[in-house]
C-alpha positions in Angstrom: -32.4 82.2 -41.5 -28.8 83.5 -42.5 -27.5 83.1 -46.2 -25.2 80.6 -44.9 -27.9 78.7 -43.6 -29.9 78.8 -46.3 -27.1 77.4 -48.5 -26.4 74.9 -46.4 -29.5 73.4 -46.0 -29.9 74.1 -49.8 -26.5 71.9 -50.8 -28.0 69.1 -48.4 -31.3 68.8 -49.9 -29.3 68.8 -53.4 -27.1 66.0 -52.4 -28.7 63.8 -49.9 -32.3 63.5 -51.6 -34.7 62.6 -50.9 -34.9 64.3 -47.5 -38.1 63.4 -45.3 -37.3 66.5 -42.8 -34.8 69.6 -42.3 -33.8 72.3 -40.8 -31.3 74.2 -40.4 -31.3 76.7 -37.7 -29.0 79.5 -37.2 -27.7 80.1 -33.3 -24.4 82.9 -34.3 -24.2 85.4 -32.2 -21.8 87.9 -33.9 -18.7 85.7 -33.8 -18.8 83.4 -36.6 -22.0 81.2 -38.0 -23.1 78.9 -35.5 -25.4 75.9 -37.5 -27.5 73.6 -36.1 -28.6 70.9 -38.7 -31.6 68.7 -38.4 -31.8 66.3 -41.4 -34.0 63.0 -41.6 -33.6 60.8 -44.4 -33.9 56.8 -44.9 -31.9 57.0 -48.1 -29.1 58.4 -46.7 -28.8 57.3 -43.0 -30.6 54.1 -42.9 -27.6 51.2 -41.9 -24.9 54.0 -41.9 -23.1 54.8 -38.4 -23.7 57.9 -36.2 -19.8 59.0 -37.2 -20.0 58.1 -40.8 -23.2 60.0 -41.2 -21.5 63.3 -39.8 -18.6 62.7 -42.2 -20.5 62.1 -45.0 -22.7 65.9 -44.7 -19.0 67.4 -43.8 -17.8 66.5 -46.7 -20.2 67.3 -49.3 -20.6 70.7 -47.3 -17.0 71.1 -47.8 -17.1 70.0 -51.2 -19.6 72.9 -52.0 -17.4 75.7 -50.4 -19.1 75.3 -46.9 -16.2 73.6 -44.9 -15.3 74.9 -41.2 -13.7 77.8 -42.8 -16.7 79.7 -43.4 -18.7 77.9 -40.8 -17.6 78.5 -37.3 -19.2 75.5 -35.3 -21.9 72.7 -36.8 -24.3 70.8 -35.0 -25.2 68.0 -36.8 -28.1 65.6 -36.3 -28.4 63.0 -39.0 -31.5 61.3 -38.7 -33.6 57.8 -40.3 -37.3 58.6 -40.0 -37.8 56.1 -37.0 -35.2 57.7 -34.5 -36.7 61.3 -35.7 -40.4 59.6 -34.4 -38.4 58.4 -31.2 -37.1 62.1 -30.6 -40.4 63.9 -31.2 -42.3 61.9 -29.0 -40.0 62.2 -26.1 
């Protein structure tokens, strides 16, 4: 896993705990960091929109110096614990 990575998924844990699951995976390829992020949490997502939840881990990525400048492209995927079940088992 890249530095990058590592302090991504290092801010997230800090700021949206507690965390059930993530992962953050790194898919650059020499032209800029290319993040995917996995992140499952009931406190944090549970109620929330799909487009509110993406909004929410931009900003507190860009709040800690992570923002689109230094991150190329950003998959996000922003989890409760039931829809992570739903994906694993399909």
């Amino acid at each position: 896993m890249s530095n990058i990575a590592n302090q991504v998924k290092e801010e997230c844990e800090k700021q949206l705990a507690p965390i059930h699951h993530i992962e953050c995976i790194d898919h650059s390829d020499g032209c800029g960091s290319k993040l995917e992020l996995i992140i499952v949490s009931d406190e944090s997502f549970q109620g929330v929109p799909l487009l509110q939840r993406h909004r929410k881990v931009q900003k507190l990525l860009k709040d800690a110096g992570l923002g689109m400048d230094i991150i190329h492209a950003l998959t996000i995927k922003a989890w409760t614990v039931e829809q992570w079940e739903k994906k694993k088992s399909t």
